[in-house]
N, C-alpha and C positions, 0 to 999 in steps of 0.2 A: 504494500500500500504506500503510497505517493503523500509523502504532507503537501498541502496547499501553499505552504512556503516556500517548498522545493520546488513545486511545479511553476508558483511564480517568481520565482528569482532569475534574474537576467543571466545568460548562461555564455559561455563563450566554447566553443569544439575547434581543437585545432589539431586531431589528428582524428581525423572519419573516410575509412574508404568507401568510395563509389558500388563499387561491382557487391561489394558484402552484407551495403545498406541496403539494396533496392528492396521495398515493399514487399513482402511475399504476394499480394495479391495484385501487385502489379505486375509484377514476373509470371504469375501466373494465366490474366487475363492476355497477355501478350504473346503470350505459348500457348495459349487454348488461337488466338484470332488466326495465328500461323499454322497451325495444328500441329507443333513443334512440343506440344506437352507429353512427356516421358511417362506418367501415372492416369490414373481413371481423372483421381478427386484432388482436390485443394489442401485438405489434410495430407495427405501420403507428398503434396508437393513440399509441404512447409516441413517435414522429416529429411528432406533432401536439401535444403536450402538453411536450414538451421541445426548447430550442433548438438547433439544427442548425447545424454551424462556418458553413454559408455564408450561414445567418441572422444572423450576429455582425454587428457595428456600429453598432446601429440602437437607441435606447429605445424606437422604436414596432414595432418588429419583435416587438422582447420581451413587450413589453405585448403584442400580438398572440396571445402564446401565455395568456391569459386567457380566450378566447373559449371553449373547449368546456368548461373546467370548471361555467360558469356555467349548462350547461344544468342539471347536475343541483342546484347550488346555490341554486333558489328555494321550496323546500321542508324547516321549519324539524326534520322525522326529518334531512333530508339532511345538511343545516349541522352539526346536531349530530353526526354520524358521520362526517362526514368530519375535524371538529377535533377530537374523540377521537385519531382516526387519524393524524396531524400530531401533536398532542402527545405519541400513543405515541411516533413515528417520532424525535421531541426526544429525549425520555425517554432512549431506546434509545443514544442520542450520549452522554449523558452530563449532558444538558444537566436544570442543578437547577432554575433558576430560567427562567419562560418568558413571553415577551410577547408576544403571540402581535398580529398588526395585520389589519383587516380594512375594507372599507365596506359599510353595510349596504344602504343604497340601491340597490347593482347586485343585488339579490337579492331585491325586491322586487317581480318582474315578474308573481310569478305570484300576489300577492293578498296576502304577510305586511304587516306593519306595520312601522316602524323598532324600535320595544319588542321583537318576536315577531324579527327578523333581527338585534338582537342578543340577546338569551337564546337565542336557538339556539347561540350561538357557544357562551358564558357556561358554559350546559346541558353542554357538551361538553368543555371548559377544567374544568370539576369533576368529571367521571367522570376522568377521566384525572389529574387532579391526586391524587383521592384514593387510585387506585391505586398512583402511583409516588412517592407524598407529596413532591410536586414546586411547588414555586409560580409561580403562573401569572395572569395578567391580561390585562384586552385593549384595546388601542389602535384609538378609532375615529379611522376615512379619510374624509375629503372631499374627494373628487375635483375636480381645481384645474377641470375641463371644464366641470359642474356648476354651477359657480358660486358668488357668495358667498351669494345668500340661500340657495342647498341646504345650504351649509356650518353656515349658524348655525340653522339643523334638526337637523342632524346634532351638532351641538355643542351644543342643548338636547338632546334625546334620551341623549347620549354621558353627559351629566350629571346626568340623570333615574338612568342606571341604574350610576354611581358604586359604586367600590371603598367606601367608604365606608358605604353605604347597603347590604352583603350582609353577610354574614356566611363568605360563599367570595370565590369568583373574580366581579370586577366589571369594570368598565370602567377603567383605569388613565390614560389620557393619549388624547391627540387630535395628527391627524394630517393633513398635507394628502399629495394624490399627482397622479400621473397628468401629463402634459404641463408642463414648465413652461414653454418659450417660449410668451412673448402672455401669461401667466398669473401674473404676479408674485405674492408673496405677502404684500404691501401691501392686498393685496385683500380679503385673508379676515381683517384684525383685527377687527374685528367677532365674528367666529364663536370666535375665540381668547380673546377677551375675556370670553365666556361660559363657556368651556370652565374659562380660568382661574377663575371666580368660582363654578364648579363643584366645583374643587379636584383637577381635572386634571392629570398633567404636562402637558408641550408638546413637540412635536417635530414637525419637517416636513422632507418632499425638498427639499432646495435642494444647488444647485452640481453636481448628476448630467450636466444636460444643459443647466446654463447658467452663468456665470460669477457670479463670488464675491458683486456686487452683490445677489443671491438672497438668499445665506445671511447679508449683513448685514441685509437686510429680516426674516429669518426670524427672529432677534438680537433686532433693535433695535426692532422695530414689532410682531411678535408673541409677545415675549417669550420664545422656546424657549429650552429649559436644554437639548437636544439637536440633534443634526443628521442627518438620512438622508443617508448617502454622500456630501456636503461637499465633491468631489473636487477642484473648484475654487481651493478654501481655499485648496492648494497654490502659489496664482498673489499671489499680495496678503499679503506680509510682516508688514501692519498685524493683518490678520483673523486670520493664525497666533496672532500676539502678544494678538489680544483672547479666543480661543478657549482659549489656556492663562491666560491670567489669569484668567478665570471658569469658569474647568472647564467649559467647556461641550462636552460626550460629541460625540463624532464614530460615529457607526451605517455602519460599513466593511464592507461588501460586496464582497470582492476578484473574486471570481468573477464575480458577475452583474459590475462594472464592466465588467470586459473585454469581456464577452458584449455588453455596449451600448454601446461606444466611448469611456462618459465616462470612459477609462483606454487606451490603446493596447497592443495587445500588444505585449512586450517593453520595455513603461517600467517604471520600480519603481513599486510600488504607494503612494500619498498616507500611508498609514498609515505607512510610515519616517517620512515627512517629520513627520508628525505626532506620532510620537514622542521623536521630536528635538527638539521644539521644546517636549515638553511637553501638547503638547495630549491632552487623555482619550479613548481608542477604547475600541470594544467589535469583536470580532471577528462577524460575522453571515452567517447565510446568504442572505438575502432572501425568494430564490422555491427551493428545497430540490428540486422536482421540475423545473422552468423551465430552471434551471441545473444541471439533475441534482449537483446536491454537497449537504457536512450541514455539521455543525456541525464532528465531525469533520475531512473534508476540510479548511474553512474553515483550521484553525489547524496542521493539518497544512503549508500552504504554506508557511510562514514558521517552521519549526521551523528549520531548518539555518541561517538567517541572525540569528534573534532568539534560541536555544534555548530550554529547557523551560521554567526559570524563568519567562523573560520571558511567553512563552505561558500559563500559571499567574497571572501577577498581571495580566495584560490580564483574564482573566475573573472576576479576584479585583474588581479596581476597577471592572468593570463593573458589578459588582453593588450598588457604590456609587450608583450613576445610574439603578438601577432604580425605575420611576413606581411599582413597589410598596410599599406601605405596610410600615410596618415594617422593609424595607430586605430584604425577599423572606423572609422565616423562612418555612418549612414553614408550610401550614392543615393543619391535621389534621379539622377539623368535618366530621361526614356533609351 
């Protein structure tokens, strides 16, 4: 159950994936219109598209639950309506300001261009922004699987279509994902290097599903002023201490953690520790349909042990760290 406080408290999300969010019954009605649906009923789809307790432990389990959205996602009507649909679904939480992450690459199968897969998103991130005069931008992914020369593609392209360079909702920041063991992030400075001279933020997964050595590579060699899920941090006293000296945002995903082991159920979540010590979080959902939880939920868990306040200025300073320009103010532009 939801307090009313929660549900109304001004919310900030700065690390939500596209492909993870979409509406289960929008993925669904768009696989029924195509006749692309796998299952009879809506039920047996929402088992496919959401993690299941005995799926927990696993980042590749979860990741796994990526696979059917992506049929309807190579078509840029589609892209655009379903992150409409996700920033309503924001919206609806509370959530003012939105960073919405995506890669455009996996969506490419069926003939768009990296320009056309993200203006799809872009296209969809401003109908919805101008409804609920909400501010919103988008973080391109490069997939650590992929590789480093796909990366510095994806990071000229990321850069081509620059917050800077619209007059709405643009590209905000760059992002790596997907697997990290074998897949250091030593690897893609190259790809960050451009992104940077693009005038991108930076931020990447490190420390989810491997140890701390990550997230000082992700630091030190590709210059992030952020971190995806960081969980790791927790283990290397020195990285706390360098993590709150430079404010550098920790992007806390409590729920999908759990769902993926890099968090044990029944241990406290990294984000105390991280508040303890200083270090800057944002509360986040990740995957909103994956992990079936919102924004809401998210900050819901940690009312009774942080209260309202605390919950209130986690999303207050988040908004500090946001790759939006101007520090997220409302666009009001058609």
């Amino acid at each position: 159950m939801i307090s009313d406080a929660i549900r109304e408290m001004p919310k900030v999300e700065l690390h939500q994936h596209l492909d993870g969010s979409i509406p289960p019954e929008v993925t669904w009605r768009i696989m029924k219109n195509h006749g692309l649906n796998p299952v009879e009923t809506f039920e047996e789809m929402k088992v496919l598209l959401q993690l299941q307790p005995q799926e927990e432990g696993s980042l590749l389990s979860y990741l796994d639950k990526f696979h059917y959205p992506m049929w309807i996602t190579q078509f840029y009507e589609n892209i655009a309506e379903v992150t409409e649909a996700v920033a309503d679904q924001a919206a609806a939480q509370g959530v003012e300001l939105f960073e919405l992450r995506y890669s455009p690459v996996i969506h490419m199968y069926a003939g768009l261009t990296v320009r056309q897969a993200i203006r799809a998103v872009l296209s969809g991130l401003n109908k919805a922004a101008k409804r609920h005069n909400m501010s919103t931008g988008l973080i391109v992914i490069a997939m650590r699987q992929h590789g480093p020369h796909v990366a510095k593609i994806l990071s000229r392209a990321a850069a081509g279509d620059s917050e800077r360079l619209h007059d709405r909702a643009g590209v905000v920041g760059f992002d790596i994902a997907g697997a990290e063991r074998g897949n250091p992030p030593r690897l893609f400075r190259k790809a960050y290097e451009i992104a940077a001279r693009g005038g991108l933020g930076l931020t990447a997964h490190a420390g989810e599903d491997e140890d701390s050595r990550c997230i000082w590579q992700a630091i030190d060699e590709l210059g992030c002023t952020r971190v995806g899920h960081g969980c790791s941090a927790v283990n290397d006293p020195e990285l706390l201490k360098r993590l709150a000296r430079d404010k550098i945002l920790v992007e806390c995903a409590p729920t999908s953690n759990y769902q993926t082991g890099a968090v044990a159920r029944g241990e406290k979540h990294p984000l105390f520790t991280f508040l303890e010590h200083g270090v800057p979080v944002a509360l986040c959902t990740d995957n909103t349909t994956v992990s079936n939880t919102s924004q809401s939920r998210e900050s819901e868990m940690f009312l009774s042990e942080l209260g309202l306040d605390t919950i209130a200025e986690i999303h207050r300073s988040a908004r500090e760290h946001t790759f939006i320009k101007g520090g997220g103010l409302a666009v009001n532009s058609d």
